[in-house]
Structures are given as C-alpha cells and as structure tokens.
C-alpha positions as CSV (number, residue, x, y, z in Angstrom):
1,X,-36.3,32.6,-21.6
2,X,-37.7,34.2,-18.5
3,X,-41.4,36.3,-18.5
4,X,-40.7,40.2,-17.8
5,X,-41.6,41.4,-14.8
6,X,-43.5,44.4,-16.2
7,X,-44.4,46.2,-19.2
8,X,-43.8,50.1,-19.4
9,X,-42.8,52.8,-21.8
10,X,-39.8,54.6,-22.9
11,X,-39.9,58.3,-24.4
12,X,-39.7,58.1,-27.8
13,X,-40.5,54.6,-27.9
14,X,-43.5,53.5,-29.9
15,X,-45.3,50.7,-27.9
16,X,-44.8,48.5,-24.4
17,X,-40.8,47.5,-23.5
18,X,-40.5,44.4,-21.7
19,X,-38.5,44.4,-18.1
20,X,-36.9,41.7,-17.0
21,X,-35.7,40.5,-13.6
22,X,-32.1,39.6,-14.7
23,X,-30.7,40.2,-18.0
24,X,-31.4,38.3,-21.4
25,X,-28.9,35.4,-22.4
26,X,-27.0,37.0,-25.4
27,X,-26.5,34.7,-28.3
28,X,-23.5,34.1,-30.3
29,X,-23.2,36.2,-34.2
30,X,-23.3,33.0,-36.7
31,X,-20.4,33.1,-38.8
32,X,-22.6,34.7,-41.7
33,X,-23.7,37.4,-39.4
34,X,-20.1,38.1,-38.8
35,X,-18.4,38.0,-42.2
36,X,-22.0,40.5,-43.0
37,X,-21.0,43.1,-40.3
38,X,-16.9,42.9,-41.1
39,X,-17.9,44.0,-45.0
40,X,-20.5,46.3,-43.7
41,X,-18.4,48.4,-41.0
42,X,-14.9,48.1,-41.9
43,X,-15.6,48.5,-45.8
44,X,-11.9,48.0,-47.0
45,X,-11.9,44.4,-45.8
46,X,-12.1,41.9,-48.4
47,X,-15.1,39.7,-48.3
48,X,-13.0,36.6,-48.7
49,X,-11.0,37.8,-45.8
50,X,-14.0,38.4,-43.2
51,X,-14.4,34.5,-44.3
52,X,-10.8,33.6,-42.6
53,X,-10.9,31.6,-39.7
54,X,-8.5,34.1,-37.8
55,X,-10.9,36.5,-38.5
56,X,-13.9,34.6,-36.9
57,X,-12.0,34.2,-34.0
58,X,-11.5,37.5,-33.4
59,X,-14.7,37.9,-33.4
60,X,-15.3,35.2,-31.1
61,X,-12.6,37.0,-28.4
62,X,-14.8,40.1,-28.3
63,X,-17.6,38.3,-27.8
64,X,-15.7,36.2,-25.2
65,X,-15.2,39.7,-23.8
66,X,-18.7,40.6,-23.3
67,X,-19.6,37.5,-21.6
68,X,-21.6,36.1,-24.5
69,X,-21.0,32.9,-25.7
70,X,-19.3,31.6,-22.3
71,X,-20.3,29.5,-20.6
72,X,-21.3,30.3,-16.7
C-alpha cells in the first residue's frame, strides 16, 4: 500500500482523510461477505441460494466490472 500524499479535511468529516497519489487497490468481497450482502439487500433471496456458485459468480462479473479483482 502506498503513503498518502497529504492529510486534509472534508466538511462534515470528523478527523484527517488520507490523499493518495493514485488510487487504492480494491480487494475482492470473500464469499461470506457476499452471501451477507445478497440476504441483506435483496431480502427475498434465500440464504441457501446467495450460497450458489452461480450466484458468486455473479458477483465476481460485477466486480470484474469495476476493475477489482483483475489483474493489470
């Protein structure tokens, strides 16, 4: 992980917000992160279901989509 450039302050922002020279590597959900968010946002899925593997891969495409996870 790079060192910020600078420390400064946003409005409405308690404390000093790091600034960083290029963006921050993103990290991959874990699968248990996943399977929490699919019961937490999209409430009529079955817990068992946000388990399925096609279900993770979804998840894995819009990650994919956002560049994180892939390799450069």
């Amino acid at each position: 992980m790079s060192e910020p450039v600078m420390w400064t302050t946003i409005k409405g922002k308690e404390g000093l917000v790091p600034l960083y020279a290029e963006p921050q590597q993103r990290k991959p959900l874990t699968e248990h992160q996943i399977e929490l968010l699919a019961v937490k946002h999209a409430p009529p899925i079955d817990p068992a279901f946000a388990e399925h593997d096609d279900f993770i891969e979804f998840a894995r495409a819009v990650e994919r989509a956002h560049g994180i996870g892939v390799e450069q």
